[in-house]
TORKOL-4160 file (C-alpha; in steps of 0.2 Angstrom, whole numbers, padded with zeros to 4 digits, m for minus):
362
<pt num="1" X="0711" Y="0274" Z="0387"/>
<pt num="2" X="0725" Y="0265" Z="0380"/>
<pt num="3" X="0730" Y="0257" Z="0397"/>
<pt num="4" X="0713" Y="0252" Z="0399"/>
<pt num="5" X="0714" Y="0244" Z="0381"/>
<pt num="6" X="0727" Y="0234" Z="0385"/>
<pt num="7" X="0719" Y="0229" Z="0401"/>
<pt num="8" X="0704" Y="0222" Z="0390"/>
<pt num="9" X="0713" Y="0213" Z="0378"/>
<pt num="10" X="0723" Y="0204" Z="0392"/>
<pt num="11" X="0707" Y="0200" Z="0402"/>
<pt num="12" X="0698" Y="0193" Z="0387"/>
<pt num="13" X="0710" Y="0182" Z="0378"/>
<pt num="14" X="0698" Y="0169" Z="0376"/>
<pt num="15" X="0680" Y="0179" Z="0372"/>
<pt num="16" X="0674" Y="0175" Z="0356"/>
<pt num="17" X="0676" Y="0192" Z="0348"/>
<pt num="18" X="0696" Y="0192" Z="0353"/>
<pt num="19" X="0696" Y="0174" Z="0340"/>
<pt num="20" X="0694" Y="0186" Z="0327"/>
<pt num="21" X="0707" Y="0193" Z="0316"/>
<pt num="22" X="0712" Y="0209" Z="0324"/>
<pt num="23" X="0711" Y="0227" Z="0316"/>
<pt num="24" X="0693" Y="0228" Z="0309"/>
<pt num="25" X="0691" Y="0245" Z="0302"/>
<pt num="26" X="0675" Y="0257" Z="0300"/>
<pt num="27" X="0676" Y="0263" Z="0283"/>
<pt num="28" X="0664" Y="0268" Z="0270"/>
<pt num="29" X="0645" Y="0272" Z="0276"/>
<pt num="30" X="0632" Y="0263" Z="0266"/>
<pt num="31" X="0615" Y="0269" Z="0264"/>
<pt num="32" X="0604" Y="0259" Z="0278"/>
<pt num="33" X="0590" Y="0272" Z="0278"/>
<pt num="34" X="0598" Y="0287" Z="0285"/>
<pt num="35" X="0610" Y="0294" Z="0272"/>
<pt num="36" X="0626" Y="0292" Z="0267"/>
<pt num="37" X="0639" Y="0299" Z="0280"/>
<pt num="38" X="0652" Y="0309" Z="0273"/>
<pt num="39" X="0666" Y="0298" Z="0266"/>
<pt num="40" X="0670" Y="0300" Z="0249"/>
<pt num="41" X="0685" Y="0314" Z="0253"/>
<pt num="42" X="0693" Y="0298" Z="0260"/>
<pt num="43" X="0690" Y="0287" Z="0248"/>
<pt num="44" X="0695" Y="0300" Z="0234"/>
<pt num="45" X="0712" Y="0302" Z="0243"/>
<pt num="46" X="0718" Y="0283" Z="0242"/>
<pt num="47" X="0709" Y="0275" Z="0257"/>
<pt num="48" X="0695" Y="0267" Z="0248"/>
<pt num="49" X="0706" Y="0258" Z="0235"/>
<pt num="50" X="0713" Y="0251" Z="0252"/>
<pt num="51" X="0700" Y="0245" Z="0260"/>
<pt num="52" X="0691" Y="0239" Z="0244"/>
<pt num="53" X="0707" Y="0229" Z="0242"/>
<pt num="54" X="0710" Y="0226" Z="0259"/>
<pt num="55" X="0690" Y="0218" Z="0261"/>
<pt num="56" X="0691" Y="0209" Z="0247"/>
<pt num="57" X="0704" Y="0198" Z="0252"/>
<pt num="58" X="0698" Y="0194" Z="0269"/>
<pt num="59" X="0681" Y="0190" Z="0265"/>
<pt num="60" X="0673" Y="0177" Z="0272"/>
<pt num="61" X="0663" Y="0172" Z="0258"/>
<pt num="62" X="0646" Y="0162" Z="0259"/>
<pt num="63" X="0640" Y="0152" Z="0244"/>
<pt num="64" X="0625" Y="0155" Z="0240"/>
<pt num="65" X="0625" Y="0138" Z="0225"/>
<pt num="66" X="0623" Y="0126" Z="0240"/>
<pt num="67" X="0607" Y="0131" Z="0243"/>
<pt num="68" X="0595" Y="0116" Z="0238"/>
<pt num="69" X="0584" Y="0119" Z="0224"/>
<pt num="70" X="0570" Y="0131" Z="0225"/>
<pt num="71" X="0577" Y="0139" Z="0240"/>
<pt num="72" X="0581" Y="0156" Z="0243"/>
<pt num="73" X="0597" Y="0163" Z="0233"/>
<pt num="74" X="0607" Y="0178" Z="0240"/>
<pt num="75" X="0618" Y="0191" Z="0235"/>
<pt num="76" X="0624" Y="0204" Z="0247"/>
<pt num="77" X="0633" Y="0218" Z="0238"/>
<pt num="78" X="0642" Y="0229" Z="0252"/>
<pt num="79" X="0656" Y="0237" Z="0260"/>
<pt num="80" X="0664" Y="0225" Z="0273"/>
<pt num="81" X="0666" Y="0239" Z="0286"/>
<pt num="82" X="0650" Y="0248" Z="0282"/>
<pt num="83" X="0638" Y="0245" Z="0299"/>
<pt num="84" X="0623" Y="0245" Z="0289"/>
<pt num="85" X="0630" Y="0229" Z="0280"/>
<pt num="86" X="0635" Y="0221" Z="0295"/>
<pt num="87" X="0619" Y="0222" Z="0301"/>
<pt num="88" X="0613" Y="0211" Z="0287"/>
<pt num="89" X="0628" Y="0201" Z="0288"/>
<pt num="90" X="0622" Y="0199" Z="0305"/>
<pt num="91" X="0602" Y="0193" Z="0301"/>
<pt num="92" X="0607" Y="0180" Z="0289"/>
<pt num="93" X="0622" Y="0172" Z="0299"/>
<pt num="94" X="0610" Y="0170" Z="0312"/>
<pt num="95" X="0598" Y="0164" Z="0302"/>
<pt num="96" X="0609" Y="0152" Z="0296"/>
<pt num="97" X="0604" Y="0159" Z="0276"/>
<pt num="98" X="0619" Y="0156" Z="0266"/>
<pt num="99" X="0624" Y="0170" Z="0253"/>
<pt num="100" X="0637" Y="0176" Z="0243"/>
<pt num="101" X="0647" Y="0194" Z="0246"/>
<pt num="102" X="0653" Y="0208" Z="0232"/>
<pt num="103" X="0663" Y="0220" Z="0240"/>
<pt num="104" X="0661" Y="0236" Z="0231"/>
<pt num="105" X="0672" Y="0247" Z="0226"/>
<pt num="106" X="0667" Y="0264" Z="0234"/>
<pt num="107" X="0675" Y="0275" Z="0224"/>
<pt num="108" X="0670" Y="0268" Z="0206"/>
<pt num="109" X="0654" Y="0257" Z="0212"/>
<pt num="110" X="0658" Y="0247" Z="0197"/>
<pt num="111" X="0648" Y="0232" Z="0206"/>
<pt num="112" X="0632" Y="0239" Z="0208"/>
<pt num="113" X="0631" Y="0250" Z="0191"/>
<pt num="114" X="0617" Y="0237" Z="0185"/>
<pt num="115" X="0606" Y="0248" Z="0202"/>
<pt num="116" X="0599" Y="0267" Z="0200"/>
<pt num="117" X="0601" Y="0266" Z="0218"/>
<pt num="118" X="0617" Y="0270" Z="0222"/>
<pt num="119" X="0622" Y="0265" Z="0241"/>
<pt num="120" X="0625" Y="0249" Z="0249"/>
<pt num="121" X="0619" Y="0236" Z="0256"/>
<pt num="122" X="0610" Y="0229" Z="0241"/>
<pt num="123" X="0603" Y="0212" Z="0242"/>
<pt num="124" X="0598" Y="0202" Z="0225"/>
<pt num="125" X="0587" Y="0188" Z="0231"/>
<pt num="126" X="0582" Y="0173" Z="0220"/>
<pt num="127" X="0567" Y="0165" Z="0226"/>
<pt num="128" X="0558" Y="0159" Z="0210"/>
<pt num="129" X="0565" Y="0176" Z="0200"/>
<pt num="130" X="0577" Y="0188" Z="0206"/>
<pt num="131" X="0572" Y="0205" Z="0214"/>
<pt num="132" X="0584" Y="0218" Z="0222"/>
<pt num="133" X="0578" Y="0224" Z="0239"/>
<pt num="134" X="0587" Y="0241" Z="0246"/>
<pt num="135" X="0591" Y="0248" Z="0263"/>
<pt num="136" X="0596" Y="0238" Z="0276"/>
<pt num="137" X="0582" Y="0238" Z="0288"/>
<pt num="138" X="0569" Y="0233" Z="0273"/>
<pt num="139" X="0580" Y="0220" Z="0269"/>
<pt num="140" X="0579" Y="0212" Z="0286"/>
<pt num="141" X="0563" Y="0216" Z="0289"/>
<pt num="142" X="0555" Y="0211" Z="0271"/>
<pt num="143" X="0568" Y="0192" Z="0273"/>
<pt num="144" X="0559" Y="0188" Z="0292"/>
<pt num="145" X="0543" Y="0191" Z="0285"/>
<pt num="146" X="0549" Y="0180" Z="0272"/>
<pt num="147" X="0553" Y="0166" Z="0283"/>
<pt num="148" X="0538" Y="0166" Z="0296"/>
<pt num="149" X="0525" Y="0169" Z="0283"/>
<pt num="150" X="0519" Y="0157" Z="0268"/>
<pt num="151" X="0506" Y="0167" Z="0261"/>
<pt num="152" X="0516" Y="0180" Z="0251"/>
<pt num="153" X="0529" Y="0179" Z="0238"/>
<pt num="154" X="0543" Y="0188" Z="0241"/>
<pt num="155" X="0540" Y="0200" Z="0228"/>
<pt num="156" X="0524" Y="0203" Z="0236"/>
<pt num="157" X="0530" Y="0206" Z="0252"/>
<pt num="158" X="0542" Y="0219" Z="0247"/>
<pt num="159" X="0531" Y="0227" Z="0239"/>
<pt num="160" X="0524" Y="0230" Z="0256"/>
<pt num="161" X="0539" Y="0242" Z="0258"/>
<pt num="162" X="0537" Y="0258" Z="0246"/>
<pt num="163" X="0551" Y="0270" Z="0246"/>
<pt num="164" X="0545" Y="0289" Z="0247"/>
<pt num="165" X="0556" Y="0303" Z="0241"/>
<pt num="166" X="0557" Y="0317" Z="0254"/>
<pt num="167" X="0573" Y="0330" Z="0256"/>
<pt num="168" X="0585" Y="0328" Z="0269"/>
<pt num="169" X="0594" Y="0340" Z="0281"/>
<pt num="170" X="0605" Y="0344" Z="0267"/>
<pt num="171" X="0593" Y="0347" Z="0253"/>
<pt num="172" X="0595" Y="0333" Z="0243"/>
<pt num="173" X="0582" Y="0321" Z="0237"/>
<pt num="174" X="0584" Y="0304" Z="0245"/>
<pt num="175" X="0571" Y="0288" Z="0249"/>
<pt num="176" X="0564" Y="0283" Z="0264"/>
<pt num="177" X="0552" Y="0270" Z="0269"/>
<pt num="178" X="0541" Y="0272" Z="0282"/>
<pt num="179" X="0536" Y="0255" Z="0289"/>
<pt num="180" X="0552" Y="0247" Z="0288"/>
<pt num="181" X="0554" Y="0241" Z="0304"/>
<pt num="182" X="0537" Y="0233" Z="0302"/>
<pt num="183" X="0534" Y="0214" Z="0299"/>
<pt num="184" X="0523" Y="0210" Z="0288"/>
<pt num="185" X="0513" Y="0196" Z="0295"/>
<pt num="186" X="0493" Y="0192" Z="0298"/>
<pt num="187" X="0486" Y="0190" Z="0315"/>
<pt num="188" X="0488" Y="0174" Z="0319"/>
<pt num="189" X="0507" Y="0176" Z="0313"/>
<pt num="190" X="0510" Y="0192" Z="0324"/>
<pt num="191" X="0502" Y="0183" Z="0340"/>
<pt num="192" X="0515" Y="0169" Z="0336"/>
<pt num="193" X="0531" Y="0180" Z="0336"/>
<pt num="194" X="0525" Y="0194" Z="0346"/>
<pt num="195" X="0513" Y="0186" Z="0361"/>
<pt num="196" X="0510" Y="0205" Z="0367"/>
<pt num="197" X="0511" Y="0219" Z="0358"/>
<pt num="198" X="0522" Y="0229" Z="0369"/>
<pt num="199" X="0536" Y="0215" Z="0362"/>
<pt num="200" X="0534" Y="0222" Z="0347"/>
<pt num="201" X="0536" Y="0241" Z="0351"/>
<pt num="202" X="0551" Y="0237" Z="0360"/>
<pt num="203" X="0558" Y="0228" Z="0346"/>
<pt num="204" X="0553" Y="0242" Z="0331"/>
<pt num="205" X="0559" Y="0255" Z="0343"/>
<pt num="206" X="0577" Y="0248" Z="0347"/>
<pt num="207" X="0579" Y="0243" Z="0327"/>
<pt num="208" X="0577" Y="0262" Z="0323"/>
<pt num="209" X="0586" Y="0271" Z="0337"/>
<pt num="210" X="0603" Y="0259" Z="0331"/>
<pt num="211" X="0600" Y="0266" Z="0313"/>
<pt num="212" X="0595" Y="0285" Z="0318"/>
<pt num="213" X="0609" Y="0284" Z="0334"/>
<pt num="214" X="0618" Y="0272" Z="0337"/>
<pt num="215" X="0626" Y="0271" Z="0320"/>
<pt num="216" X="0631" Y="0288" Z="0320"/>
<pt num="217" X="0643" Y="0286" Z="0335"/>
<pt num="218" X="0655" Y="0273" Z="0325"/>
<pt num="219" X="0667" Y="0287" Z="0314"/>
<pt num="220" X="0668" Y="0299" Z="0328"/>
<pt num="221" X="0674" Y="0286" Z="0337"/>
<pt num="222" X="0687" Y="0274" Z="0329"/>
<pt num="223" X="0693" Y="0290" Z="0319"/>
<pt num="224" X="0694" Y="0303" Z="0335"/>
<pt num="225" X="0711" Y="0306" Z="0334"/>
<pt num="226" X="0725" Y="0307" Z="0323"/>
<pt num="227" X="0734" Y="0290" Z="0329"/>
<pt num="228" X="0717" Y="0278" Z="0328"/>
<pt num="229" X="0712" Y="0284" Z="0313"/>
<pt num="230" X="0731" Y="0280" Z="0308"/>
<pt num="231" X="0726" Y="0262" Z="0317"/>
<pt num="232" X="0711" Y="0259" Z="0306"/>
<pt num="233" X="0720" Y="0266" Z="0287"/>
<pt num="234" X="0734" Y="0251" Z="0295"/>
<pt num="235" X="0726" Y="0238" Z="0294"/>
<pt num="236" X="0720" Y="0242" Z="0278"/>
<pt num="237" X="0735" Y="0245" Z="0272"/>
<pt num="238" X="0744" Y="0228" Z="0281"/>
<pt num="239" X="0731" Y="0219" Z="0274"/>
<pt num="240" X="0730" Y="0228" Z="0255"/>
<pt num="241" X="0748" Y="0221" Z="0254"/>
<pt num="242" X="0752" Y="0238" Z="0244"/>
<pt num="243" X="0770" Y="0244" Z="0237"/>
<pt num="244" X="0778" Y="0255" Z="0248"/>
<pt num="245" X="0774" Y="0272" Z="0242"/>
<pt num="246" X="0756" Y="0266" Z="0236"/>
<pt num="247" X="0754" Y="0260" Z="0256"/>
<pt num="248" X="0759" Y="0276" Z="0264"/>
<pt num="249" X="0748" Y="0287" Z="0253"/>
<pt num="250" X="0734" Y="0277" Z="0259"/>
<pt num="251" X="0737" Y="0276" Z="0276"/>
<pt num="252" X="0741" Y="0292" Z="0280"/>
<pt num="253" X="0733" Y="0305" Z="0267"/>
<pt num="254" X="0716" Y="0291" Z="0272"/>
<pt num="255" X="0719" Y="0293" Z="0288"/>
<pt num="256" X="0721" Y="0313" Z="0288"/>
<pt num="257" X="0706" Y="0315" Z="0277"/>
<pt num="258" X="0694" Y="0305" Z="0290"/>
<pt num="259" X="0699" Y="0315" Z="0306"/>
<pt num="260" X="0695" Y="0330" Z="0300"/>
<pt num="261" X="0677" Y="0322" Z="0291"/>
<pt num="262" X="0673" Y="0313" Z="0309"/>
<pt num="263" X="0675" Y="0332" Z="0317"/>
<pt num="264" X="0661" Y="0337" Z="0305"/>
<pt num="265" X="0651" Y="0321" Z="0309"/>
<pt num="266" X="0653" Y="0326" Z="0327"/>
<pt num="267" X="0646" Y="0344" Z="0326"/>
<pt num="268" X="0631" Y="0337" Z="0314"/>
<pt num="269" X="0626" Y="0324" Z="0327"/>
<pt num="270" X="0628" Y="0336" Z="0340"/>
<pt num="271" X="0641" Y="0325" Z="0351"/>
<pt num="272" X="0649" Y="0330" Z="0366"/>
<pt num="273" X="0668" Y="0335" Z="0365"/>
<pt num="274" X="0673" Y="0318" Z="0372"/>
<pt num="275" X="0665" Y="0308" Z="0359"/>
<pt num="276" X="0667" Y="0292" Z="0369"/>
<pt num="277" X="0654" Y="0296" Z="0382"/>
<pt num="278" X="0642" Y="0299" Z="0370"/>
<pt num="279" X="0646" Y="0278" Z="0367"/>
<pt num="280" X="0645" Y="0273" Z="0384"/>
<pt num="281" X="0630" Y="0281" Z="0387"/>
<pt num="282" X="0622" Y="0274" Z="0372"/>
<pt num="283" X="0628" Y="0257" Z="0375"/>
<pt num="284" X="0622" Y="0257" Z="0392"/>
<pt num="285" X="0606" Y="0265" Z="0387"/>
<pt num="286" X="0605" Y="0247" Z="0376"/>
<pt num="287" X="0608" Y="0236" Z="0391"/>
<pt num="288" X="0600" Y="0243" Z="0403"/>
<pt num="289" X="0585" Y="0242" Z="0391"/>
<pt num="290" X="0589" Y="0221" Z="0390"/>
<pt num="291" X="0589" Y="0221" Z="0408"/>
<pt num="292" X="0595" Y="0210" Z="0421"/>
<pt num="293" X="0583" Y="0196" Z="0418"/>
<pt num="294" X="0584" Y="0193" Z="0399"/>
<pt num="295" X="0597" Y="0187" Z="0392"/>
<pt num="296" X="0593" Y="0196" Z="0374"/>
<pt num="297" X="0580" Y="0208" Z="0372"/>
<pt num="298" X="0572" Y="0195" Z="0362"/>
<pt num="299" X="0573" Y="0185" Z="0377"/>
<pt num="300" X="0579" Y="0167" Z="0377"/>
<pt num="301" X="0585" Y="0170" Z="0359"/>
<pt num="302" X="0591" Y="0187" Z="0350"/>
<pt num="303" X="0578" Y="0196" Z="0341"/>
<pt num="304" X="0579" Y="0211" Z="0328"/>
<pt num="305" X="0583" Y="0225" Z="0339"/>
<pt num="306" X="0596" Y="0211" Z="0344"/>
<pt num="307" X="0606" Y="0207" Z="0329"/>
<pt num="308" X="0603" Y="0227" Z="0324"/>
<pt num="309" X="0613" Y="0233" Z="0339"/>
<pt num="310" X="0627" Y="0220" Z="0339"/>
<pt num="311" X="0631" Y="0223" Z="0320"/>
<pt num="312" X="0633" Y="0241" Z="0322"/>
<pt num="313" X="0644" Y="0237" Z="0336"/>
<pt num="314" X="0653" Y="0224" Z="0328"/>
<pt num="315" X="0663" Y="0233" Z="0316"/>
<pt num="316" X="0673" Y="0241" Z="0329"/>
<pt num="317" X="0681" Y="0226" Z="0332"/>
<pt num="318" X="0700" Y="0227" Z="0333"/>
<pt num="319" X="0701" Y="0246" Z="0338"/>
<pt num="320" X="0705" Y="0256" Z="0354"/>
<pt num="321" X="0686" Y="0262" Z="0354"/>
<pt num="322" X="0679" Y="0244" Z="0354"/>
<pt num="323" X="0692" Y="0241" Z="0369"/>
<pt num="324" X="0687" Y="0256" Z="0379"/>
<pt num="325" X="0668" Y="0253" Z="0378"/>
<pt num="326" X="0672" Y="0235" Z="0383"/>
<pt num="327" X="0681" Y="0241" Z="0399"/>
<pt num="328" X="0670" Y="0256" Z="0405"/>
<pt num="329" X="0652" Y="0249" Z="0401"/>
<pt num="330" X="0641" Y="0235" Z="0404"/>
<pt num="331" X="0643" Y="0229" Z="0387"/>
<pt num="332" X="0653" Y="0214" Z="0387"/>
<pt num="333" X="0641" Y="0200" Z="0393"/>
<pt num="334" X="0625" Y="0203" Z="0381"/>
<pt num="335" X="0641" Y="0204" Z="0367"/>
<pt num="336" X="0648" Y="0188" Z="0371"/>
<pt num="337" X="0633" Y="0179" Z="0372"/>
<pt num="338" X="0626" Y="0189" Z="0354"/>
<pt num="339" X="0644" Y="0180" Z="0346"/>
<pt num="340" X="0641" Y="0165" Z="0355"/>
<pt num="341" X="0624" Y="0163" Z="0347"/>
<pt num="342" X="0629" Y="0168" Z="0328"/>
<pt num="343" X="0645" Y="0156" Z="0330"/>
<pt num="344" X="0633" Y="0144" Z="0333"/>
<pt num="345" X="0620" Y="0145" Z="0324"/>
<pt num="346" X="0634" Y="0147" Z="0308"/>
<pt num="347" X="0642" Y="0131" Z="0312"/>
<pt num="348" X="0625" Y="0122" Z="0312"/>
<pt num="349" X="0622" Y="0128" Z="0295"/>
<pt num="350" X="0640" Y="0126" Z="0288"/>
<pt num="351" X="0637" Y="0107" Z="0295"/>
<pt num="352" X="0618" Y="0104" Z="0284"/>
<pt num="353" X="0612" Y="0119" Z="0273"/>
<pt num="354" X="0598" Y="0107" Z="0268"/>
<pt num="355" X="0585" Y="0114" Z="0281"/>
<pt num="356" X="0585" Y="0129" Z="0291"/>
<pt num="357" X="0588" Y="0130" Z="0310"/>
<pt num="358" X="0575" Y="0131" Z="0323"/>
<pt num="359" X="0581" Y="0149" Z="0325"/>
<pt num="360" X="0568" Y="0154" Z="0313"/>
<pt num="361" X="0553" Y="0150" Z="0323"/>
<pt num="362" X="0553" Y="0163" Z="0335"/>
């Protein structure tokens, strides 16, 4: 795998994912709908100060006070390697929706003390008067409606979105929402962005298998084995800028204490002993889905299910598992093209921020 790896990197010196800085790590699991994954051993032991730290640093932050007035204000309070948050990091760079960034801290939480819900992402939105809007796939889907419809405030619209408390797996008490993947929209509206309905099954469906799959392949992966969980703790640590004895304690008791948490993630997911193939077969599941003819499942342009899928993917940039399921599936085109996009569309909007782009309309 690591041959193959290197294979990869040499090949792809130019791809749009390689102009990244290196070393992306998977870290703390935010609450996007389908529980918090079991992290906080790591965290406890040193790691989370790291990557806290580590995140914090190498933020690339979006203003949110260059918005014109009146426009819509954002706040995105996450964890940086949390695929729940780079999902939404992903919806509003394409949709060119400047917002600023508060790293939390995931062992304290010291950020989001002012929420009695206690996960991340949490997005504080300004529109006219603020409003906090939880769980990443409510977000997304509470903004688009947002954007395509004028009907509703956006207090009205999320209101569309109730939380239910039900028990999970484990017993506890936690919040779901049933129809978040849903678009609020009236007929004429609906007809507009979804021609047939079967586009907007696909799309719901997609969205939801990358929060209740997809997502839970990432630790497994990037922390299968002792030396790439040490890989992900060192860039944490490179990039924390730690004392010596501080640094070590974090990447390797970190380290240590997510190989042994991914194990149990592996047995509650049900994943084979190569945890690897379970990502290839997903990831190919996804593309094969796409298809030959589209060049997005949203077609011409990258919709939900899209952005969804690629910002789960994303934050295994930089590691041996991103580099192996770039050389042994059919991932790499629809990725390229999904960067290729976002870079775009971010330039455009780093150039004017008076007006949204035309991205919006579909």
């Amino acid at each position: 795998m690591a041959a193959a790896g290197r294979a990869w990197r040499a090949a792809a010196l130019l791809s749009p994912w390689w102009l990244r800085a290196p070393g992306r790590t998977y870290g703390a699991a935010g609450g996007g709908g389908g529980g918090r994954l079991l992290l906080g051993a790591a965290f406890a032991l040193g790691g989370g100060a790291g990557l806290y730290l580590a995140a914090r640093q190498r933020l690339r932050e979006h203003s949110a006070a260059e918005l014109p007035a009146g426009s819509l204000q954002l706040t995105l309070y996450q964890y940086k390697t949390c695929p729940f948050c780079s999902k939404v990091r992903a919806f509003l760079d394409y949709h060119g929706l400047p917002y600023e960034i508060v790293e939390v801290n995931p062992i304290m939480r010291k950020e989001i003390k002012f929420s009695s819900y206690r996960k991340v992402p949490i997005l504080l939105a300004n529109a006219g008067s603020p409003l906090q809007l939880n769980d990443s796939s409510v977000i997304i889907s509470a903004i688009k409606t947002y954007l395509i419809s004028k009907k509703n405030s956006l207090e009205e619209i999320v209101s569309f979105y109730p939380p239910i408390k039900t028990v999970s797996e484990q017993g506890k008490e936690v919040f779901e929402y049933g129809n978040k993947y849903w678009l609020m929209l009236d007929e004429k509206e609906t007809k507009r962005i979804y021609p047939v309905k079967e586009v907007r099954v696909e799309e719901m469906k997609w969205r939801k298998w990358a929060d209740d799959w997809l997502v839970h392949l990432i630790s497994p992966n990037v922390y299968r084995t002792p030396r790439e969980a040490l890989a992900s703790f060192d860039y944490i640590v490179r990039e924390g800028k730690f004392g010596t004895m501080e640094g070590l304690f974090a990447k390797y008791v970190g380290a240590l204490a997510m190989f042994f948490i991914s194990k149990r993630l592996k047995k509650r997911h049900r994943l084979q002993d190569d945890v690897r193939e379970d990502l290839y077969e997903a990831v190919n599941e996804w593309v094969k889905a796409v298809g030959k003819h589209r060049l997005f499942m949203g077609g011409n342009q990258p919709n939900l299910a899209d952005l969804a899928v690629y910002g789960v993917l994303r934050v295994m940039e930089g590691l041996e598992a991103f580099d192996d399921m770039m050389v042994h599936t059919k991932i790499q085109p629809w990725y390229e093209r999904m960067e290729e996009v976002i870079q775009k569309l971010q330039l455009q909007s780093d150039a004017s921020c008076s007006s949204l782009p035309e991205a919006l309309a579909w």
